[in-house]
N, C-alpha and C positions, 0 to 999 in steps of 0.2 A: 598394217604391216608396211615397214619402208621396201623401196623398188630391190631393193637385194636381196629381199626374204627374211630379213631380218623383225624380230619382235622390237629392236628398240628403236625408239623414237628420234629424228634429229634433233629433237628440241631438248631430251635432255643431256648431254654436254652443256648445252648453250645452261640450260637450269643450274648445272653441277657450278659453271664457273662463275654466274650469278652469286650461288653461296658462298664460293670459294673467297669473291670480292664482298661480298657483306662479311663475314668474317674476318677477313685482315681490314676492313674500314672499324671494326669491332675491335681488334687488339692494340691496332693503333691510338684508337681513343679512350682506350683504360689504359694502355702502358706508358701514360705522360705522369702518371704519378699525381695525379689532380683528383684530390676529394670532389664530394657531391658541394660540400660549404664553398670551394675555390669554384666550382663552373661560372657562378653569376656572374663572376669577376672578369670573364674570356680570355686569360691568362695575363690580366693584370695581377702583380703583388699586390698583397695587403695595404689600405693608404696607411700612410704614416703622420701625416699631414693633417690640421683643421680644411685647408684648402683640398686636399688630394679626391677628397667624395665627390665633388663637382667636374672634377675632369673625368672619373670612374660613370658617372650618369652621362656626362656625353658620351665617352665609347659606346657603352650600353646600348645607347640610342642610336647608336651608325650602326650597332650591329644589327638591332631588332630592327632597323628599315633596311638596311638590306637583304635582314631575310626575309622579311616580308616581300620586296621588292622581284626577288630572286624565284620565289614561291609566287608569285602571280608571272612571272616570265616564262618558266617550267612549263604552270600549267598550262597557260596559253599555246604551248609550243607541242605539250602532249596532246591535249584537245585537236588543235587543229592536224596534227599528225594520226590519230585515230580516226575523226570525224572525218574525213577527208580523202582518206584513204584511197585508190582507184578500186578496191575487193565490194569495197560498200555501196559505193554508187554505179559502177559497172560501165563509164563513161572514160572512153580513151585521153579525152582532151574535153578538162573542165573549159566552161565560157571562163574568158578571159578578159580582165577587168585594167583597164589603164591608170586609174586613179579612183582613189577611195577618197574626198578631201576628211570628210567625219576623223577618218582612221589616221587619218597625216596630220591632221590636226591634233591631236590626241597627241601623237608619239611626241611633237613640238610642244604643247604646253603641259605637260605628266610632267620631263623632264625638267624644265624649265621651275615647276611649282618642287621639284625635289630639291633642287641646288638650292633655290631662292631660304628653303626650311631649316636645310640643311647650316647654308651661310648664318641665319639668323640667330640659332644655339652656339656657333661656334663665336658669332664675334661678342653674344651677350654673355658668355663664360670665360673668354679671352677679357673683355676689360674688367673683369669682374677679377680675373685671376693678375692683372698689371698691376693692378691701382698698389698705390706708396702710401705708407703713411708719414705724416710730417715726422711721426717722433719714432721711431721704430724702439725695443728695447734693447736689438743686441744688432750692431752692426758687421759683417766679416767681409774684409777685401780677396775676392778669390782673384790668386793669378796663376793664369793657365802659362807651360812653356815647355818648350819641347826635353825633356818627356815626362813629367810629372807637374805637381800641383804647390802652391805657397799660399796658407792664409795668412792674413793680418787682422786680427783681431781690436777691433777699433774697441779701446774700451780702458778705463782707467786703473789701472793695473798698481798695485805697491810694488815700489820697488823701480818702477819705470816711470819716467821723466819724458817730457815733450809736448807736440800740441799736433794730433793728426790734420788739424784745416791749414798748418802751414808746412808740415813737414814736405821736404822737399822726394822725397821715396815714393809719394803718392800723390807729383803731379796728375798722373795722368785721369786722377778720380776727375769728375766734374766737379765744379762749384757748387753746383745746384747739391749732389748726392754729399755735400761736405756740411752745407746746415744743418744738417742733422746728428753730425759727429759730437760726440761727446766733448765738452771744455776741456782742454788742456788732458787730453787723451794721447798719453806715451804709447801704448800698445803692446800688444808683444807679439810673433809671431812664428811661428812652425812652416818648414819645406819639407819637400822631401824627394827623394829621386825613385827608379824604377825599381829599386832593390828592398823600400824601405817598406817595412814589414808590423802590420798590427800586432802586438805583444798579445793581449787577450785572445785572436782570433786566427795569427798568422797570415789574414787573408794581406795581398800586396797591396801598397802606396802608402802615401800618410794618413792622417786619421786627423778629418774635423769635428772639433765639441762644438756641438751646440745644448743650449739650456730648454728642456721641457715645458711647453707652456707659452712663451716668451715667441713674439714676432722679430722675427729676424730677415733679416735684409741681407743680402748678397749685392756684393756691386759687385760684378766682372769685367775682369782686364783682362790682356794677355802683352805679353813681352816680343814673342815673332808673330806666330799664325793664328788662323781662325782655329780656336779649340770650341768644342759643347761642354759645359759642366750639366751634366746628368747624374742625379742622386734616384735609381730605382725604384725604391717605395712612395718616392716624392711625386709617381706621375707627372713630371716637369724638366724639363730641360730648355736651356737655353746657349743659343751661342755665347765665345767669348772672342771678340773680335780685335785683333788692334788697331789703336787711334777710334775704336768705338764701343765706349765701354757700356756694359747693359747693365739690367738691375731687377732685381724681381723679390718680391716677402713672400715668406712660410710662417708657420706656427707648428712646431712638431706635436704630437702629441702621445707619442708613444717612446720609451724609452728602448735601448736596443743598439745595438750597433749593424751599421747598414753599409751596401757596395756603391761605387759612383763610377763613375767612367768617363771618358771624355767619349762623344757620342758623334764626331767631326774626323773623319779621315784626315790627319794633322801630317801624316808625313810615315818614315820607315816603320817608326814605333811606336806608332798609334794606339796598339791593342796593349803597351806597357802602360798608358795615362791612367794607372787606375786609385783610387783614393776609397776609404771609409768614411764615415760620418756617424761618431756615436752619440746617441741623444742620450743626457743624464740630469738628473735635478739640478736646479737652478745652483744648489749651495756647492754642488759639486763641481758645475762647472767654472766656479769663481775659483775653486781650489786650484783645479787645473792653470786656471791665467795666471797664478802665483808661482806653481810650479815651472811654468816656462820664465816668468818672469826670475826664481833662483835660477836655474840655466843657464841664465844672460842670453835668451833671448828675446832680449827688449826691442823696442821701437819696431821698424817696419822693412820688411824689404821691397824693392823696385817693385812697383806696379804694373809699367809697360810704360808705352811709346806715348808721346805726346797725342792729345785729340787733334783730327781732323777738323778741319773749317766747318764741315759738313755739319759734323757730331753739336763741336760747340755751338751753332746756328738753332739747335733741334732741343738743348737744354732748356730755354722757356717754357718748352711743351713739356715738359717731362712731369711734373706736379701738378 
């Protein structure tokens, strides 16, 4: 009986609001709308990608060592929090200890063997995810600007005339990323601004084709600021820097039309940078570069800014 005469116990409120908190940690984790097939994924999208499953296993892996990590901290802290107790041992003032080295030791090299692991998957899945091929199949020049997206589609189009390794529109590509461009590749290419609108899907910005199957190269530019071009299902993003242009290959493999964004605080209108990316059969995507090419949208538009000293110094290394 508690000291007021009462039957109930102080401990159950404290029990009640226990439930109350397993309960709403309960609603919250069924009302994200996540099947039982989506959890393995820990709220990455489905890959879309040949590459995207190797970025999906290392998430994976940061997740399941930090709960593992997380789950031996816990219990250490319960443990010593029970076992310990002053009720258990009935001793006002445990002996007190200045130094443990074993224990200090420990907490220095656990740590130490975590990052060291941790580094290891990340930089053998990172060059694993850089590497270029000499001959890519499908080239596309993305250029970021404030507030939307411009591809140029590096590729020999009927109907369009020119030679992308000299065209003057796409100084700012490297040299290096230009041996690879297609001979006497006119191009064609699509902008688009904050208002411009997917026809299939309504969803906003422009809409890049690429072909199913087919390794495709991205070289990024940008005309003023640091943008990210991030394609969602791609698990991939990367800066688009000016005066330093980047480059990264996919291989899609699912067809679909997909969200991108720019992933880089760019400025006012940052949250307007948004673009699609719909993958379609190779035969269809050819249709398309004809169809921009009746359009008259032939050849290429501006790239960006001239490279840095920097940049051009760092091109040797690149292949």
């Amino acid at each position: 009986m508690s000291p007021n005469g009462s039957d109930r116990s102080p401990r159950r409120p404290m029990r009640r609001k226990l439930l109350q908190a397993l309960t709403a940690g309960l609603v919250l984790a069924t009302a994200t709308g996540c099947t039982w097939e989506d959890f393995p994924r820990l709220g990455m999208p489905t890959p879309t990608t040949e590459e995207a499953p190797l970025i999906l296993s290392l998430w994976q892996g940061s997740w399941a060592a930090a709960l593992a990590i997380g789950a031996l901290v816990w219990g250490l802290i319960l443990w010593s929090a029970f076992f310990h107790r002053r009720s258990r041992t009935k001793v006002e003032v445990p002996p007190q200890t200045r130094y443990n080295m074993p224990i200090e030791a420990l907490y220095t090299v656990v740590p130490l063997i975590i990052v060291s692991v941790f580094f290891y998957f990340t930089a053998r899945d990172e060059s694993e995810l850089m590497k270029l091929d000499a001959k890519p199949d499908v080239t596309v020049n993305v250029v970021g600007f404030q507030w939307s997206w411009c591809f140029n589609y590096i590729e020999n189009v009927e109907g369009s005339t020119g030679d992308a390794k000299t065209d003057k529109a796409l100084e700012a590509v490297p040299d290096l990323y230009k041996k690879a461009f297609p001979a006497n590749a006119g191009g064609v290419n699509d902008c688009g601004t904050p208002s411009t609108r997917n026809p299939q899907t309504n969803n906003p910005g422009p809409t890049l084709w690429l072909p199913e199957g087919k390794r495709v190269r991205f070289v990024l530019t940008s005309r003023d600021v640091i943008h990210s071009f991030w394609v969602v299902p791609f698990l991939m993003k990367q800066d688009v820097i000016p005066g330093h242009p980047n480059a990264f290959e996919v291989t899609p493999n699912r067809e679909g039309t997909f969200l991108g964004k720019c992933a880089e605080l760019c400025g006012v209108d940052h949250a307007r940078m948004l673009f699609n990316v719909k993958v379609v059969s190779p035969e269809r995507y050819e249709q398309h570069l004809k169809e921009l090419a009746e359009k008259g949208q032939t050849g290429y538009v501006p790239a960006g800014i001239d490279q840095t000293s920097h940049e051009k110094n760092r091109e040797a290394n690149i292949l």
